[in-house]
C-alpha positions in Angstrom: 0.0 0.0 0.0 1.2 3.5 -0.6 -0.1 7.1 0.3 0.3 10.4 -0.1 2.4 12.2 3.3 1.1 15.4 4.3 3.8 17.4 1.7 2.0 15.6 -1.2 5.0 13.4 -1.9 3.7 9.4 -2.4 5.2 7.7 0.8 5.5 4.0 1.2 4.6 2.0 4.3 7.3 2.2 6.7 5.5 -1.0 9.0 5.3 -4.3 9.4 2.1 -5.7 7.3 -1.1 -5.7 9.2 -1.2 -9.6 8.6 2.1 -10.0 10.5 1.6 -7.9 13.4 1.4 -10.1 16.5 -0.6 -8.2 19.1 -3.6 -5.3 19.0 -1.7 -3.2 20.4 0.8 -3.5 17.2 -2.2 -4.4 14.4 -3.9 -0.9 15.9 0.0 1.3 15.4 -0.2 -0.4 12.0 -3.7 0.5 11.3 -3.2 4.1 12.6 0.5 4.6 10.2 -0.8 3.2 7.3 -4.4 5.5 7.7 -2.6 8.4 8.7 -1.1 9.7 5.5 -4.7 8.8 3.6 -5.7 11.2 6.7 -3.6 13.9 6.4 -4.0 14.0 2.2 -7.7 14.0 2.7 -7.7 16.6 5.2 -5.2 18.9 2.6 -7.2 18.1 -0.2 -10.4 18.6 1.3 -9.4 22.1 3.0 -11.3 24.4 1.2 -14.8 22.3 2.7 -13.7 21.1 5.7 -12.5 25.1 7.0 -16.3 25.9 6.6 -17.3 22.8 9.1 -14.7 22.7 11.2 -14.7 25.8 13.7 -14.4 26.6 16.9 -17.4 28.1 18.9 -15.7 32.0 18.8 -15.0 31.5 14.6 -11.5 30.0 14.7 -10.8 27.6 12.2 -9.6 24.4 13.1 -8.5 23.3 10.0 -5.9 26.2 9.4 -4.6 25.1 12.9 -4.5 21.7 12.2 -2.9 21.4 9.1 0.1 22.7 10.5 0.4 20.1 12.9 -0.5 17.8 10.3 2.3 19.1 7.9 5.1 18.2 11.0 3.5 15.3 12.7 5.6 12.0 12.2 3.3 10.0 14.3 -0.3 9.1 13.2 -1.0 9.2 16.9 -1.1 13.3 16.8 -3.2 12.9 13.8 -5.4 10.5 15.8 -5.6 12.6 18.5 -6.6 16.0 16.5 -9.1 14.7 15.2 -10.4 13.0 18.0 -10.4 16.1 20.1 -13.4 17.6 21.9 -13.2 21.0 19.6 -13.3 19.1 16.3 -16.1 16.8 17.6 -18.1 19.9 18.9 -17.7 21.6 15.9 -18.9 18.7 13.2 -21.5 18.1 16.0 -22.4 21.7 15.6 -22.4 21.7 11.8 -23.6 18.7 11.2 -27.1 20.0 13.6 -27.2 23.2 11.5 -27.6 21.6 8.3 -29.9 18.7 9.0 -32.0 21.4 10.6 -31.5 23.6 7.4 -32.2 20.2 5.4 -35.3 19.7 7.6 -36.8 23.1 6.7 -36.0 23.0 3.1 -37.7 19.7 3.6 -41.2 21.3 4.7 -40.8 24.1 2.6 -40.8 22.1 -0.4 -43.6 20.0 1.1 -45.6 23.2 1.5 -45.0 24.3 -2.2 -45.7 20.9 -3.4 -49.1 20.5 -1.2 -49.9 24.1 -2.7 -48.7 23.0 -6.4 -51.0 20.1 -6.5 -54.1 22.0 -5.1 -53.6 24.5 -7.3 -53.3 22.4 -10.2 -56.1 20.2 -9.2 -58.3 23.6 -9.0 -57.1 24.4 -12.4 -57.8 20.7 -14.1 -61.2 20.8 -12.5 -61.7 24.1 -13.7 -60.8 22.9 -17.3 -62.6 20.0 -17.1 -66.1 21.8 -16.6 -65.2 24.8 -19.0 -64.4 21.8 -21.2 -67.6 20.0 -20.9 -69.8 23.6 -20.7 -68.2 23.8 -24.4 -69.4 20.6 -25.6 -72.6 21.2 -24.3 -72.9 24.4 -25.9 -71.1 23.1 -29.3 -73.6 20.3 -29.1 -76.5 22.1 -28.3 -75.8 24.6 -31.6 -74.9 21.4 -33.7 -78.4 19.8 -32.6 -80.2 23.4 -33.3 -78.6 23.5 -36.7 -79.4 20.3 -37.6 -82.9 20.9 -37.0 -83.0 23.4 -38.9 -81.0 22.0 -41.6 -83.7 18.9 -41.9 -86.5 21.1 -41.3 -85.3 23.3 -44.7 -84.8 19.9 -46.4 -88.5 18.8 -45.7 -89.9 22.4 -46.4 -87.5 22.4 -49.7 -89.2 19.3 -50.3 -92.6 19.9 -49.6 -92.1 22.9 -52.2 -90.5 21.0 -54.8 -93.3 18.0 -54.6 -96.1 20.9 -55.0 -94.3 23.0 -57.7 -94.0 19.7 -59.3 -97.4 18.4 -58.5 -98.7 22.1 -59.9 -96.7 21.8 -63.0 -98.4 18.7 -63.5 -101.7 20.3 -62.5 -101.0 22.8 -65.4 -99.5 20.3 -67.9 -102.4 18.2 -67.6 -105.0 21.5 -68.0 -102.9 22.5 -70.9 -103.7 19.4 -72.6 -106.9 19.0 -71.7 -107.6 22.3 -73.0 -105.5 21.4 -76.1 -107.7 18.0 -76.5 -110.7 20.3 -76.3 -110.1 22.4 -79.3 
């Protein structure tokens, strides 16, 4: 395994294998050297975060102070014991409350605009939907009207034609029988 020190320069394990340490009390040094320089590279590399989570109660930043003993400390027990300390696990204790609280009210504010959302848009559908059908009423109501009156046309157009046709016959048929007369 290899890491990156503190300086950024790749650093190879300087311990006995985890597999070949004999006691806990050895496996845990082992543990703690080979996850210290992963610790101090992600703690450099994650500074510009971290300095906005990690401050002291007056505004100090923890981080700044930190990574200067992180930068000299040889042993991963410093680094163990930084961040183990009661200021850094007050201040991620404090951050970590002041966002799930802001998390928790952007929560219900979006609940709130989504409740409001819906019933406004279920206002609006029903809305539609009645406009809709007081449209198709009306369309169909015109349709049926013109319709009627379209057929009732027809039959009076027919009606007319069938007596200008039965009076042209009327007149044929007096035309010849005048005509037979003579």
């Amino acid at each position: 395994m290899q890491f990156f020190g503190a300086e950024g320069v790749l650093h190879p394990p300087t311990t006995v294998p985890l597999s070949q340490a004999v006691d806990v009390s050895e496996q845990v040094s082992v543990s703690l050297r080979l996850a210290g320089g992963c610790l101090c590279q992600v703690l450099v590399d994650h500074k510009s975060i971290l300095s906005k989570v990690l401050t002291t109660v007056d505004g100090r930043n923890l981080l700044s102070e930190a990574a200067l003993k992180l930068a000299e400390a040889n042993s991963t027990v410093e680094i163990t014991m930084l961040l183990c300390s009661q200021e850094w696990q007050t201040s991620l204790q404090k951050t970590a409350a002041k966002y799930f609280s802001s998390l928790i009210t952007e929560g219900r504010h979006i609940t709130h605009i989504s409740e409001s959302f819906i019933r406004t848009l279920a206002m609006n559908v029903s809305q539609s939907i009645k406009s809709n059908q007081e449209i198709s009423t009306n369309v169909f109501t015109k349709y049926e009207e013109g319709l009627s009156l379209f057929i009732s046309d027809i039959i009076k157009d027919t009606l007319v034609d069938r007596k200008m046709k039965k009076a042209e016959l009327l007149r044929h048929a007096q035309t010849a029988e005048a005509l037979w007369r003579k």
